[in-house]
C-alpha positions in Angstrom: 17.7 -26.7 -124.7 16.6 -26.4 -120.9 18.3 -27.8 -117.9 17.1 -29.6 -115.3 14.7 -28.4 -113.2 15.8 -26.6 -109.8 14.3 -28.0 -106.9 12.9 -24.9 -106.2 11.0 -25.3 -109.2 10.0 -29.2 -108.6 8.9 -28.1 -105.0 6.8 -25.5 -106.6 5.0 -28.4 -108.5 5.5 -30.6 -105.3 2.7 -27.8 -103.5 0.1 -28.4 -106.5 0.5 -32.6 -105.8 2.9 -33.2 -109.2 4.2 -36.8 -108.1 6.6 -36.7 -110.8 8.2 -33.3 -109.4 8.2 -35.4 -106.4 9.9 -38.7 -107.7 13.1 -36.4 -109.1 13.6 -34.9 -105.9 13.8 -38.4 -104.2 16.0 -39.9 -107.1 18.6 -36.5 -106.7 18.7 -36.6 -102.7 17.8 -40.4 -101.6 21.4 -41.3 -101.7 23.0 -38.6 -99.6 20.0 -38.7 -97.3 20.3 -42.3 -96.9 23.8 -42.2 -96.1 23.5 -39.1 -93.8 20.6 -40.9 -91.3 22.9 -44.6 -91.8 25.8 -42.9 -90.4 23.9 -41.3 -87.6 22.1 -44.1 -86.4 24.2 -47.0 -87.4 21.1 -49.2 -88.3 21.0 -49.7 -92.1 17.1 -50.9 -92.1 15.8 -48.4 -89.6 17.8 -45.8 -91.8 15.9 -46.9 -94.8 12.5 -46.3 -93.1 14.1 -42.8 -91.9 14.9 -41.9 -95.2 11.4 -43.0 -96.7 9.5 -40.9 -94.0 11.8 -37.9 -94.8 10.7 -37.8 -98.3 6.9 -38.8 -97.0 7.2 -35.0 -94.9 8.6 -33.3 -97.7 6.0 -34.3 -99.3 3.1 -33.3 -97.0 4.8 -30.4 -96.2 5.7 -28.6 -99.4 3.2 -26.3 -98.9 5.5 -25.0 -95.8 8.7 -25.0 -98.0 9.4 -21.3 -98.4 12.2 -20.8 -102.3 14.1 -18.4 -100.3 15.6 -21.2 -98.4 17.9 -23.7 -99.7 16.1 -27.0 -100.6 19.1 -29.0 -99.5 19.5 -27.6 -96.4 15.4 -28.0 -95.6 15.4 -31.6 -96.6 18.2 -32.1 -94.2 16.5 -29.8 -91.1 14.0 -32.8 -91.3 16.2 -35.8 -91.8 18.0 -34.4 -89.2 15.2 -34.1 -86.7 14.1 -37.3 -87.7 17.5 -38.8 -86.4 17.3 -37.1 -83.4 13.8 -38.2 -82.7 15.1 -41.6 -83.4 18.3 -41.5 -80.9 16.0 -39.9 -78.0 13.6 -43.2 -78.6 16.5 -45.8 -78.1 17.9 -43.7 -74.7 14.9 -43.8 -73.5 13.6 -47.4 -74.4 17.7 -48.8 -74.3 17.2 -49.8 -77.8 19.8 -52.8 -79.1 23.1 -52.1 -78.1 25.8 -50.8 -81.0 27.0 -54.6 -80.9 23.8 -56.1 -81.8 23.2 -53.5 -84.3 26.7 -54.0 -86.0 25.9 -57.7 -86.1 22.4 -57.5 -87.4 23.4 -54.8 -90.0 24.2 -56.5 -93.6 25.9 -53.2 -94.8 28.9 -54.6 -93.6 29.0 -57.1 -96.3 28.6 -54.1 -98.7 32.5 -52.6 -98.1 33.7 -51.7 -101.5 36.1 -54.9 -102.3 39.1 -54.8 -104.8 38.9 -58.1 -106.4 43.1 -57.7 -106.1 42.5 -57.9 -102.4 43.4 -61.1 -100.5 40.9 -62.8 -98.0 43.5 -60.7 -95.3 43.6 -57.4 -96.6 39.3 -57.9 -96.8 39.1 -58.7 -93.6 41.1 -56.4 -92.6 39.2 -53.5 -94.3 36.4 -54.7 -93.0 38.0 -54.6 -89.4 39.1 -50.7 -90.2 35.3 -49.9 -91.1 33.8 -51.1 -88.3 36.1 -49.5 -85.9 35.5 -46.2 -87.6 31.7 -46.6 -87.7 31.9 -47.3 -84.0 33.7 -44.1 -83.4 31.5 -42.0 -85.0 28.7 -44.0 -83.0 30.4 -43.2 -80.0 30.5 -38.8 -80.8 28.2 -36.6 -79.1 25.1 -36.4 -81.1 25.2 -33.0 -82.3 29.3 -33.9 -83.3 28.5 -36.8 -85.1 25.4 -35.1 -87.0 27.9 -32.2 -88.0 30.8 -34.3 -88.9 28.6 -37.1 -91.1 26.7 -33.8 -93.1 30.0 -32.2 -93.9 32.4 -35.4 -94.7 29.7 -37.6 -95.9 27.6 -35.4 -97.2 29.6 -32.6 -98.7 27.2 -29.8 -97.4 28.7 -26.5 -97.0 29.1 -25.1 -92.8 26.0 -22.5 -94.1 23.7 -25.6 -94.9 24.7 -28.2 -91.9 24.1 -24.5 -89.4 20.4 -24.3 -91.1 19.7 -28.2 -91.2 21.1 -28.6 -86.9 19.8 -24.9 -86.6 22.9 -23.4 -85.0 25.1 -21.0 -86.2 28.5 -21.8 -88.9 30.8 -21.1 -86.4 28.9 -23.6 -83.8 29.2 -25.9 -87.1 33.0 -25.4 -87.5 33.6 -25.9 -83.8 31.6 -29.5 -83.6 33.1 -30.7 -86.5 36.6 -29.4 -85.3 36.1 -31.2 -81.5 34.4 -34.3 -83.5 37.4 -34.6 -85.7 39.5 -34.6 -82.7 37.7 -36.9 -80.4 37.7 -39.3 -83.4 41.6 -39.0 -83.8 41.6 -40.1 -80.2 39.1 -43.0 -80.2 40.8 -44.7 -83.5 44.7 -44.4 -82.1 43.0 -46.0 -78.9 41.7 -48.6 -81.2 45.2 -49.0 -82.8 44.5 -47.1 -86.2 47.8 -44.7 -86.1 47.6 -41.1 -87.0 48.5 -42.1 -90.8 45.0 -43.6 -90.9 42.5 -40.8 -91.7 39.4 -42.8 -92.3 37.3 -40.7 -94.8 37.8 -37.5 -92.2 
């Protein structure tokens, strides 16, 4: 019986206009690409429209994709430059602050709830989140980038160094200083160093 097909192999169809090569790729990575530009950006409806138009230049640019080179790590190089296209736009045109965007965002009423919770311990959770998604918010954008493809993510140093195009040392060293300046900004925020928020 065969396996699933590589996505090297479903790219390889992608290049000859195979939609259906092209709908498996977007059902195996829309999730973790989804959740890499949210945690970037911190706007849950402009990720979604990030995440469509990654898959839309995947798609007009298979013919580019070379097999040598990990499909993972190439879809990321362009979700990647997508979010940084994305957080040049709001410096320049002082796009909604975090605060409006933490209010507008309806993610927040998607926190994983244990029914056994009470209405405190919800609230509370939901407290702890939003701290932490400011603090990532509030990381250098190269850090934060590093830090959400590795603990988020689960891509190896070798992928996140091809997707931000640096090397894995430069990888381990922003995630190392991101990890640390996020230590600092949630005991400032009262989380206490047993609190190790995902990271």
């Amino acid at each position: 019986m065969r396996g699933f097909p590589s996505d090297e192999e479903l790219m390889k169809r992608c290049k000859s206009g195979d939609l259906s090569a092209f709908e498996l790729l977007v059902l195996r990575y829309k999730d973790e690409v989804m959740n890499f530009i949210y945690h970037v950006i911190g706007d849950y409806h402009r990720a979604e429209d990030l995440c469509q138009e990654t898959f839309i230049k995947v798609f007009e640019n298979a013919g580019n994709y070379r097999p040598r080179e990990r499909f993972r790590s190439w879809l990321f190089t362009i979700a990647v430059n997508l979010c940084r296209n994305e957080l040049r736009y709001r410096a320049r045109h002082k796009a909604a602050s975090l605060e409006d965007l933490l209010q507008a965002d309806p993610l927040s009423e998607r926190f994983l709830i244990d029914r056994a919770d009470t209405p405190d311990m919800i609230c509370e959770k939901k407290e702890r989140e939003e701290i932490v998604r400011r603090a990532i918010e509030s990381l250098p954008e190269s850090q934060r980038m590093a830090l959400v493809l590795r603990e988020y993510d689960s891509l190896r140093y070798d992928e996140i160094a091809s997707a931000l195009g640096c090397s894995v040392s430069a990888v381990k060293s922003l995630i190392h200083r991101a990890r640390q300046n996020l230590r600092k900004v949630l005991l400032k925020a009262g989380l206490g160093e047993g609190y190790n928020a995902g990271i």
